[in-house]
C-alpha positions as CSV (number, residue, x, y, z in Angstrom):
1,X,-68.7,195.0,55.2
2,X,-65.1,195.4,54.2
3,X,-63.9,197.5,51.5
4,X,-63.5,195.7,48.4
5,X,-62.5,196.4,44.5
6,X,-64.4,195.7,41.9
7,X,-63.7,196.8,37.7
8,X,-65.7,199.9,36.5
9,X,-65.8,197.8,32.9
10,X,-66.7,194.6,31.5
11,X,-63.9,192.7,29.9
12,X,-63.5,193.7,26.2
13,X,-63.1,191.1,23.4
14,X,-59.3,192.2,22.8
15,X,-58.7,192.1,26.6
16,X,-59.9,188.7,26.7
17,X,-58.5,187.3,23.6
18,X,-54.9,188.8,24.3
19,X,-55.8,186.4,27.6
20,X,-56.5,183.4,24.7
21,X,-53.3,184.5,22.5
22,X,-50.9,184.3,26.0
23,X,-52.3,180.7,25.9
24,X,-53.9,180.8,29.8
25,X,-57.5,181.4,28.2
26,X,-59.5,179.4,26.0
27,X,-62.6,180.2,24.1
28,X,-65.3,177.7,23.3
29,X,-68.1,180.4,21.6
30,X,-69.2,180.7,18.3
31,X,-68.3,183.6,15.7
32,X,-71.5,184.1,14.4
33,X,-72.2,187.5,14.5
34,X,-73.7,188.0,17.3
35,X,-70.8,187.3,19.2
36,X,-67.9,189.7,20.1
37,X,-64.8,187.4,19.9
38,X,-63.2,187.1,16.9
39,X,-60.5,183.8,16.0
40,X,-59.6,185.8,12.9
41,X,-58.2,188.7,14.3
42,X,-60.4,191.7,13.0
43,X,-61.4,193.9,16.0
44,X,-64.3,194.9,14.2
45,X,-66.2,194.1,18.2
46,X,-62.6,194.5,20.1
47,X,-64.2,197.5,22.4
48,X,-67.4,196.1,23.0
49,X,-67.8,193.6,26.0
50,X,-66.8,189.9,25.8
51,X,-69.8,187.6,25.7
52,X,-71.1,184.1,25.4
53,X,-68.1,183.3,27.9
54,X,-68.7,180.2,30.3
55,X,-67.1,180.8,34.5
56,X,-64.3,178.3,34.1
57,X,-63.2,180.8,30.7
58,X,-64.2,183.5,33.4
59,X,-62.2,182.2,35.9
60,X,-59.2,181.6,33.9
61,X,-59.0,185.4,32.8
62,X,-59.6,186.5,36.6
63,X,-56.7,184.5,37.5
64,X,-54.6,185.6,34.8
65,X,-54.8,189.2,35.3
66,X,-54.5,188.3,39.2
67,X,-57.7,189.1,40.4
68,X,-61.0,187.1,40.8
69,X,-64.8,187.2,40.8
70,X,-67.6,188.5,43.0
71,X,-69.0,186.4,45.1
């Protein structure tokens, strides 16, 4: 196998929406609480991992940071 790179983290809620805010995200979720991204701005969850995000969301970060996922 070749070598490869791979993130040591999971994307945070304030990574990802700072992905949303550039416009080149979207986010279809909720904001009950169970979920980490928040549309009103309080970062309350803004270090804890992103969830309930579909793969073309996921895709759409990836390519906006200028990387990609696993396969």
């Amino acid at each position: 196998m070749s070598s490869f790179y791979i993130a040591k983290a999971e994307v945070t809620a304030s990574e990802y929406k700072a992905c949303v805010d550039a416009g080149s995200c979207s986010y279809n979720g909720g904001t009950e609480s169970y979920y980490t991204y928040d549309y009103n701005g309080n970062d309350e969850k803004g270090d804890h991992p992103i969830n309930l995000v579909n793969h073309t969301e996921a895709i759409a970060y990836a390519t906006w940071k200028g990387q990609r996922l696993c396969t």
